[in-house]
C-alpha angles and dihedrals in degrees: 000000000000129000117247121288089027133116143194120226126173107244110251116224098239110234120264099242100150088060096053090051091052094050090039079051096055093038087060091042091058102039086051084054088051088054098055103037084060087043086053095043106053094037079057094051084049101048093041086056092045085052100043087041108043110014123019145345132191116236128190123220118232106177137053096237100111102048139177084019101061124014121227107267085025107145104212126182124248123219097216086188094075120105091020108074098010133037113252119241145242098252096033122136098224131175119230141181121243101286087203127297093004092110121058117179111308120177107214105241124253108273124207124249091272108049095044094051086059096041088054092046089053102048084054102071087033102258108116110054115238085213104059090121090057083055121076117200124202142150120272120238108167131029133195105315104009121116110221117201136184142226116002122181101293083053088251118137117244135225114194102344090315129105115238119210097214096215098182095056112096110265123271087020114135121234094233145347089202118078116223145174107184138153120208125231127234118269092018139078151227115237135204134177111222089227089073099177092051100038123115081195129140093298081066097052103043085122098054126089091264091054085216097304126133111216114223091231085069097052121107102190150300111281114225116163134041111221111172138089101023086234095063094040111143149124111258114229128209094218100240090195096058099068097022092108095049105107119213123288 
């Protein structure tokens, strides 16, 4: 019974409306994730091609030929800008394509965990080059014009008539075991491994077509940093010094 003026209504469950904004709340936050993640991703793939393209690119050295500069697995840093916008340097450590009959088989060592994740990281956005072991990367001795002649009578190699004392090979090293007279054309370079006795380098390749020489439409860039491992970690330097004294072709 109820009393007069009073009525009976079944009681309504009221909606849940605080949980579907929670769940419509979530749902945006993650779409928006989703969004930038895209955004970040793809400004990253841009960048990283700019970069590889324009600026600089990692190599690894595969070889020993450039001891006791740069160890074999060492990752250096290539300045893409050079040639480009400045000449390169006698003394420079520059990275090259095959010329032509300068690279036989070779089978890329194993790498370590480490080394391999970040390889791996890198060539993904397009930084270390998958190639390295088609490039070839060497120190350059003579540039367009210069005649570059070994040995004289000290056993030193000349440029342009002067001796060079070669500081960053190891000492008691000879300059060369191959004797050479050569005179660089323009636009192109003489190169040399600092590991003389183990470098396929120009000295090796005076009978083919290139006679030795490395064109400067096949040079990828001057290398200037070590960066792995940590241990090896350095700037690379061209040896002013070195060629100070060389007078001009």
């Amino acid at each position: 019974m109820t009393q007069l003026g009073q009525f009976e209504s079944p009681q309504s469950p009221k909606p849940r409306r605080k949980g579907r904004r929670w769940r419509r709340f979530r749902k945006n936050i993650f779409v928006s994730f989703l969004i930038d993640l895209i955004v970040i991703a793809r400004t990253a793939l841009v960048l990283s091609l700019l970069i590889k393209t324009f600026l600089i690119r990692t190599f690894f050295i595969p070889s020993g030929s450039m001891l006791e500069t740069l160890q074999i697995d060492d990752r250096i840093i290539v300045n893409k800008l050079i040639p480009g916008l400045s000449p390169i340097q006698r003394g420079d450590v520059v990275v090259f394509k095959d010329p032509g009959g300068w690279l036989g088989d070779y089978e890329a060592p194993a790498l370590d965990p480490i080394t391999a994740t970040t390889d791996w990281i890198l060539s993904a956005f397009g930084i270390t080059a998958p190639d390295s072991a088609q490039h070839l990367v060497k120190r350059v001795i003579g540039i367009g014009g210069d005649r570059v002649i070994c040995c004289d009578a000290d056993g030193k190699i000349t440029i342009n008539g002067t001796p060079i004392t070669e500081t960053y090979l190891e000492p008691g090293k000879e300059p060369s075991s191959v004797e050479f007279d050569v005179t660089v054309p323009e636009n192109s370079y003489w190169m040399m491994g600092d590991n003389r006795d183990n470098s396929a380098d120009s000295r090796f390749h005076m009978e083919l077509p290139s006679k030795g020489f490395v064109s400067n439409d096949i040079v990828d860039g001057k290398a200037f940093a070590i960066t792995w491992p940590f241990s090896n970690a350095s700037w690379l330097d061209n040896y002013p010094d070195v060629f100070k004294n060389v007078p001009k072709p």
